[in-house]
N, C-alpha and C positions, 0 to 999 in steps of 0.2 A: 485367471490372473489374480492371486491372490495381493491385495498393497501390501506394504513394509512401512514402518514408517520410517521416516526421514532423518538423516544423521544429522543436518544443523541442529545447533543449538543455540539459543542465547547465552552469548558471555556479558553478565552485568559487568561493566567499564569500572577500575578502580584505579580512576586517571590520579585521583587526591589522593591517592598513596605512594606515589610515583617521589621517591627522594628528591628529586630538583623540585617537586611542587610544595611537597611538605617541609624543605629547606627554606623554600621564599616564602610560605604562610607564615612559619617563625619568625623567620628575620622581619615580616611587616606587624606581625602582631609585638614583638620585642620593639622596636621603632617610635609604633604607638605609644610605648611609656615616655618619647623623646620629652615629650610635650607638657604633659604633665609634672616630671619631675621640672621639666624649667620652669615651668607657672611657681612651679613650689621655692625654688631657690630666688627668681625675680622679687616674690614679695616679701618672703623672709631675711634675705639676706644682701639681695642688690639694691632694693631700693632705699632698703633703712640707712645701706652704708654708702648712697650715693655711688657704686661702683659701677660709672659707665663703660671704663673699657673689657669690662666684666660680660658686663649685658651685650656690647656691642659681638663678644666669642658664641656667647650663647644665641645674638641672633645668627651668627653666622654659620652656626653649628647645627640649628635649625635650620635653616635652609638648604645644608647639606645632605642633612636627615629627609627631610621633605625629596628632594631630586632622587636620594638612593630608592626610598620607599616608589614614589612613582614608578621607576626603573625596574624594580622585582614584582611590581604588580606587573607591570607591562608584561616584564617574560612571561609572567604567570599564566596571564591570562591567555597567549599568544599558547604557551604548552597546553593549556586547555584546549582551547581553539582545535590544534593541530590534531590532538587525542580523541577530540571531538568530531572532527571530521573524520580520522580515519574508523571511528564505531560504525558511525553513519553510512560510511562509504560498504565496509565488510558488513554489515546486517542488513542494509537495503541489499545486495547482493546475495547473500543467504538468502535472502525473502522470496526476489525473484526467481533465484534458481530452484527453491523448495515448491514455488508456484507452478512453474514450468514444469515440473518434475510431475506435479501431484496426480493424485488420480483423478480423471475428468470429473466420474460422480461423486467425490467427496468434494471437489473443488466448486463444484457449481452446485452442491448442497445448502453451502451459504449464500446470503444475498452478496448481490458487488456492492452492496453501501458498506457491509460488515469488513468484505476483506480490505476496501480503501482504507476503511477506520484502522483496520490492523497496520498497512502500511504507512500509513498518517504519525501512528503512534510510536514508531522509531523516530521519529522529528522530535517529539516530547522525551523519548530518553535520552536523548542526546542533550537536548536544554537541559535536563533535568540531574544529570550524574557529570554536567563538564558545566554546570552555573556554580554560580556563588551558593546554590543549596547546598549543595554535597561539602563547602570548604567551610560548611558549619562543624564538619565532624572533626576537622583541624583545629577551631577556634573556641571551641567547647571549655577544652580545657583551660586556655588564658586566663576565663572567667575567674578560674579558682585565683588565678594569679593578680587578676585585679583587685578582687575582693579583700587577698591577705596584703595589698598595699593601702587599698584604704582603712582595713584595722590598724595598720601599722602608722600611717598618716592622720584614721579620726579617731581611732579605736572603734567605743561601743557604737559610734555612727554607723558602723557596716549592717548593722543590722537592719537599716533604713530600706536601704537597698533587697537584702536576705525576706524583708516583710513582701514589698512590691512586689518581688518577684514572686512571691509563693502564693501573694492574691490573684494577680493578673495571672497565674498558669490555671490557676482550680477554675476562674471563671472562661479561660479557655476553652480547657477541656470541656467544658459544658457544649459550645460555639461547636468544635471541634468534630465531634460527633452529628451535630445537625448538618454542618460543612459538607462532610465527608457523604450524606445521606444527599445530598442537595446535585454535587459535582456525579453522582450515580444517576440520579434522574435527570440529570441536563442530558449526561453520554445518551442514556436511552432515545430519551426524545430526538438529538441530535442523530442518531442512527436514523430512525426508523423516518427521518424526514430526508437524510441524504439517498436510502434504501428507495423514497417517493420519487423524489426528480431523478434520479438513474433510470429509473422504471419507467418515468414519463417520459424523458429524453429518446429511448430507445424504443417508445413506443409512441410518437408524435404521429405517425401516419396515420395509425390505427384509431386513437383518440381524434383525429380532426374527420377520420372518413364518418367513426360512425356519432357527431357533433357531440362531444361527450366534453367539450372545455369548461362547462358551465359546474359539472359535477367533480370535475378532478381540481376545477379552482376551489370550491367547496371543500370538497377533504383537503388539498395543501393548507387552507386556509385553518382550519383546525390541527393539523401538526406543526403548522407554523405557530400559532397559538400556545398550541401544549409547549414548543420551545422557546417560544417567548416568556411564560410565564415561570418555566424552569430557570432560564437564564435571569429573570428579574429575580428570583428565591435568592438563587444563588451570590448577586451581586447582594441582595440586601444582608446577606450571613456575611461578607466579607464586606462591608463597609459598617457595618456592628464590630468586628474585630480589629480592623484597622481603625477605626477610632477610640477601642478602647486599648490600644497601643500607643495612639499616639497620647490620646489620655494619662497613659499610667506613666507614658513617658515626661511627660510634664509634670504630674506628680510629684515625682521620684527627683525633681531636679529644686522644684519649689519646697518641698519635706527637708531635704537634705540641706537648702540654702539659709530656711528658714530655722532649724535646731541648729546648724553648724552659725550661723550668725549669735543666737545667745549664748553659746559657747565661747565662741572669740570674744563679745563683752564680757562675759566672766571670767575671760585669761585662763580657759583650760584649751582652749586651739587657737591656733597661728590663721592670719588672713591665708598664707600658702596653702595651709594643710587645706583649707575650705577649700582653697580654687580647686586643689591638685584633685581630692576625696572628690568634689562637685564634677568634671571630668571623667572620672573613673568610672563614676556611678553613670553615666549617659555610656561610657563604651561597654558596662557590662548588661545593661540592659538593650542593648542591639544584639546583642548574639541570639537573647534569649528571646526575642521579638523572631529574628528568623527561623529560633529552633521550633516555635508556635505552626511558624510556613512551612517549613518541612515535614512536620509531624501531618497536617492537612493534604498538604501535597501528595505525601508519600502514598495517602490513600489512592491518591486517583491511578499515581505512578505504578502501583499495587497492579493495579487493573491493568495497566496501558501492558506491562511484563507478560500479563497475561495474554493479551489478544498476540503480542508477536511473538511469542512462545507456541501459541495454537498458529499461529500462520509457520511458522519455521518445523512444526509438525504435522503439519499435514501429510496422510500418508501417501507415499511413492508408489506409479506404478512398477507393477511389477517388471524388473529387466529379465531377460533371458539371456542364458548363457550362450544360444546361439549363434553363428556369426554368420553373414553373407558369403556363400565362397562366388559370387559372379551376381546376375540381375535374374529378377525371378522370371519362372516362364508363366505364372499366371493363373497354376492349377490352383480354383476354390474349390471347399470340399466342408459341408455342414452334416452333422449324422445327428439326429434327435435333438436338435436343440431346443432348450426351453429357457426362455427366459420373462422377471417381472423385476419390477424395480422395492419390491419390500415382500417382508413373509408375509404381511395380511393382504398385499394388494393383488390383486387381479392376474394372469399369466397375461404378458403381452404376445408372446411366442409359445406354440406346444408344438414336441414333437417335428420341427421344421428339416427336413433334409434336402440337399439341394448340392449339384454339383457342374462346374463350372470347370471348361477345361478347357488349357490355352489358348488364346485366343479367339472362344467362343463370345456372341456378344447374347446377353438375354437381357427381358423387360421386366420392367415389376411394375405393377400396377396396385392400388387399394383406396377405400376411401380413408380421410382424415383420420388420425387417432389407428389406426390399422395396425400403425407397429412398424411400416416400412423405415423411418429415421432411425429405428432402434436396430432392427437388422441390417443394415451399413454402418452404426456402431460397434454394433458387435463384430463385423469384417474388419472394420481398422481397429477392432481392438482398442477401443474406448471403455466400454464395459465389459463384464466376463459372463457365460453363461448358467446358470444355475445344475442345469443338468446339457449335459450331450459333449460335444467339441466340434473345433473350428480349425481347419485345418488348409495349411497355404504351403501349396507343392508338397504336401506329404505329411508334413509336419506341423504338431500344436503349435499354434497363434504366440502361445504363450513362453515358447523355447525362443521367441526371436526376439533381440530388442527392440524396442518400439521404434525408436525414430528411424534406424537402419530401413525395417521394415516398410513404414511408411513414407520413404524416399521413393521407393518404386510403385505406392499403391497413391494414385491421385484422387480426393475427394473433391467435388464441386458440389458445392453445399447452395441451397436455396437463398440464402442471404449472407452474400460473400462480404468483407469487412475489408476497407481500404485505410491503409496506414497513412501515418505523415510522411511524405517524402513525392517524388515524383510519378509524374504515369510510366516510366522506363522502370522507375525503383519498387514502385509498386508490382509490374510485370515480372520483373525477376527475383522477386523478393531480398533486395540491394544485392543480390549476387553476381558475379563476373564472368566473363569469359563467352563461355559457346551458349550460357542462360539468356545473353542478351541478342545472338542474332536468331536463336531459339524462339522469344519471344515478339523478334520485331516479326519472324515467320509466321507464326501464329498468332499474330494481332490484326495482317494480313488478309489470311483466311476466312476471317472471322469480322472483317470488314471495317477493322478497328483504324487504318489506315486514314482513310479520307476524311475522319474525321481531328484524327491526331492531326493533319499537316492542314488543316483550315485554321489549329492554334497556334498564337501567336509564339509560343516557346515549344510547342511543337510536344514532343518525349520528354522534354524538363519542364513541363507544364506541373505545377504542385496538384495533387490530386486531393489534399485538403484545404483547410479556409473557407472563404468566397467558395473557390471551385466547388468543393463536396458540396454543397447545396444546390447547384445546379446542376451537375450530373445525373443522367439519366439513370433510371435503376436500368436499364435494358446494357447501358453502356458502361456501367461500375459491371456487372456481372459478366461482361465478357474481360472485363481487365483481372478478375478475377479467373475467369478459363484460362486466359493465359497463362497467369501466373500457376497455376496446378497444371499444367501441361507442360512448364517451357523445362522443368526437370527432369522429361524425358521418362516418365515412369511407365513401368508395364502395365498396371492392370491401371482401368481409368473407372470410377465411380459419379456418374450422374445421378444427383440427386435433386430433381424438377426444379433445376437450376436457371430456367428460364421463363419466366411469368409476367416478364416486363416485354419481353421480345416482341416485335410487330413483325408481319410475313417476311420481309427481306431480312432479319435477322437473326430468322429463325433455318429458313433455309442457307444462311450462310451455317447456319450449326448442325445442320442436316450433311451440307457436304464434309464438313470437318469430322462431324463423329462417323460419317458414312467410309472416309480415308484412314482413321484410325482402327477400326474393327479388324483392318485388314492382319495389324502383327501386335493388336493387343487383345488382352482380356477387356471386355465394355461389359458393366452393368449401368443402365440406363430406366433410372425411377420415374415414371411418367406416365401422366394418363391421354396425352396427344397423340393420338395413330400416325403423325409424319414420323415421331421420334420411333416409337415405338415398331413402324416398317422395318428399321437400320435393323434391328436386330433378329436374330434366326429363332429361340425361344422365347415365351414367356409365359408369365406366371400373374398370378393373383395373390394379393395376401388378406384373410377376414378371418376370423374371428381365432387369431393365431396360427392360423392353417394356413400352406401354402400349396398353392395347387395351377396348372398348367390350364393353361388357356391359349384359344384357336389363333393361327395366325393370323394378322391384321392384314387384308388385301392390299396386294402392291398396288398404288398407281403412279406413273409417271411426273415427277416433278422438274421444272425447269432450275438449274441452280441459280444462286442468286448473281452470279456475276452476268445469267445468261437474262435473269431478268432486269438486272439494271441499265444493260444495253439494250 
């Protein structure tokens, strides 16, 4: 099975260029002037002439200005909003479907801190192309427009403002670069400590069996550190820029209050033109204050493009053109397979042939590390072989589409994973119909019964929460058989699926797989001689090599319902 990669792509959102959004950024940034021009006319012309019913139009004129301007931000922001959810909505969807899609070993090549971080970081483009950043690329230009009002209202005063800005960007830029290096080693450290508790999380059994808290608080205690100390870098670079923002902001308005005042004593400017020019100069150094945050931002934003770009490319497996004409009968068939997971690494399989015919049930045995989990991936076609093929009822593995395929081949994996939802929902994997008395059958069987109808909600019992923590692994792993079973597939794969089991649980799984042998294909991975009886061949696997081994002597077992009574 050769991957492909994946057809999504990321579409960067260009919600601000959208006519209705670039229509209401004008009409608010045109608006803006309301204010200023009437500061300008109140002190040069209304007050001197005493014109109150004058003033009285202009405040009321204002206040209409004011209501419209609210009004077209409101839509605004509301079309953002909406623009913004729907990216969000189509790229988290792209994401999980190219997830779903991907090939198992490229997909678990990564850590699960790295892929969260990828998913995480569609939240940040979404803020980040539907905020107030991106409506910096609309308001950019006003600037010019402010500027040629205050030459026109101070004249050579614009140049006040023209200074500030060109000092406060050079010292920037300096900030800017350090930023950009600072928000890189937070990501890092931030990974590689969410990459730690995922890993602890799912490995708490393990960590408390073999008393190892004292050593794993110790290391979280140093990556929490390293991100502690990133994150303090980083706030101290961004409370250095933001204060000399608001610095140069003050500046810029004291500069310009202080030359436009001995100008009006020397009767070359009007009290108006001061207010109007002193106003102007505070709205155009806000654009260039956030065009500072965007320039900074963009870097991280840079990155963030990047991780869901590599998640929405992850390569696909490969589909086959294939198609089911009916359910399979079960025929497995391996000829030379070799398989290793890298060209320098080790062969984990040489050479393995092996063949499996309808309804035959065989055993596999080996010790740890042996290879037997990679040889039941290579049957469902999780991985591909490097040399030999794999053949299911006649035909390459790899002519079938996968999910089709693995509809009728049931895995029961050594550590089965319980969703959110209920123990029925869990059972039938939310599916409907003949899945659900399928699974109340095989709950059954399997002894799962007496224990469901001692809870208080019975089958809509949540099997997360509270619950998940007190569920027995013996009693999550048959909720699990069920659910790989209640789909009715032909060939059934055990994979020493039960390790939690105590004798009456085990022989309820004795008669179960002993009932199913009958009209299915059974491989059954295990090194317990009860399991290992059920089935007619078996095999050994060491040092890549697979090779047949003596039957296990029958003896008589009482089932479990015979021993419960």
């Amino acid at each position: 099975m050769t991957p492909v990669s994946a057809p999504e792509e990321l579409v960067v959102p260009r919600a601000w260029a959208r006519p209705d959004v670039l229509a209401a950024s004008v009409c608010m940034n045109l608006l803006a002037l309301a204010l200023p021009i009437a500061i300008l006319q109140v002190y040069d012309r209304i007050l001197p002439n005493a014109a109150y019913e004058t003033l009285a139009v202009f405040v009321s004129a204002l206040i209409v200005v004011a209501l419209i301007d609210g009004a077209i931000g409101y839509a605004r922001n509301f079309i953002l909003a909406r623009c913004g959810a729907r990216f969000e909505y189509r790229t988290d969807m792209a994401a999980i479907r190219a997830a779903l899609r991907a090939d198992l070993a490229c997909f678990e090549s990564v850590p699960h801190g790295a892929q969260l971080e990828r998913f995480q970081s569609i939240q940040a483009l979404r803020e980040f192309y539907h905020g107030p950043a991106m409506m910096l690329v609309v308001e950019l230009p006003f600037v010019v427009l402010f500027l040629a009002l205050i030459w026109r209202f101070s004249g050579t005063m614009v140049l006040i403002p023209l200074a500030m800005i060109g000092v406060f960007l050079a010292i920037s830029m300096f900030f800017g670069n350090q930023l950009r290096a600072a928000i890189e080693t937070k990501g890092d450290h931030h990974e590689r400590r969410q990459n730690f508790i995922i890993e602890c999380l799912r490995g708490m059994h393990t960590v408390k069996a073999l008393a190892m808290e004292q050593q794993m608080l110790r290391r979280y205690e140093r990556l929490q550190g390293n991100s502690a100390d990133s994150v303090c870098e980083l706030a101290r670079i961004n409370s250095i820029v933001n204060g000399l923002a608001t610095t140069f902001s003050q500046a810029i308005m004291v500069c310009f209050v202080s030359i436009g005042s001995i100008n009006v004593v020397n009767g070359t400017l009007s009290v108006g033109a001061l207010a109007a020019g002193t106003m102007l100069a505070g709205r155009v150094l806000q654009p260039t204050l956030r065009a500072l945050s965007f320039w900074t931002f963009r870097q991280s934003i840079a990155d963030k493009e990047a991780k869901v770009r590599a998640l929405l490319a992850l390569p696909r497996e490969h589909a086959g053109a294939a198609t089911m004409s009916g359910t399979l009968a079960g025929h497995i068939t391996l000829r030379e397979v070799s398989f290793r997971y890298g060209e320098d690494m080790p062969w984990i399989l040489q050479g393995v042939d092996l063949d499996i015919q309808p309804g035959e049930s065989v055993s596999l045995e080996g010790a740890n590390g042996a290879g037997k989990s990679t040889l039941i991936n290579l049957i469902m076609g999780f991985v591909t072989p490097q040399q030999g093929e794999i053949l299911i009822d006649g035909a390459d593995i790899g002519t079938y589409e996968p999910n089709a395929l693995r509809e009728q081949i049931a895995l029961i994996p050594q550590d089965g994973v319980l969703f959110h939802g209920s123990l029925l929902e869990n059972m039938t994997l939310f599916r409907e119909g003949e899945y659900v008395s399928d699974a109340v059958a095989l709950a059954r069987k399997l002894g799962l019964d007496d224990t469901i109808l001692k809870l208080p909600e019975g089958l809509d019992t949540l099997a997360t929460g509270d619950l998940s923590q007190a569920i027995p692994n013996g009693f999550a792993q048959r909720l699990v058989m069920v659910r790989a079973l209640a789909g009715r597939p032909r060939v059934i794969i055990f994979d020493d699926a039960n390790p939690g089991f105590d004798d009456r649980n085990d022989r309820y799984l004795q008669d179960l797989l002993g009932e199913l042998k009958r009209d299915h294909t059974l491989i059954v991975v295990s090194h317990r001689p009860s399991l290992q009886r059920i089935c007619e061949r078996h095999y050994r696997l060491a040092d890549g090599r697979l090779s047949t081994t003596d039957a296990v002597p029958a003896r008589p077992i009482a089932s479990a319902r015979e021993c419960a009574a």
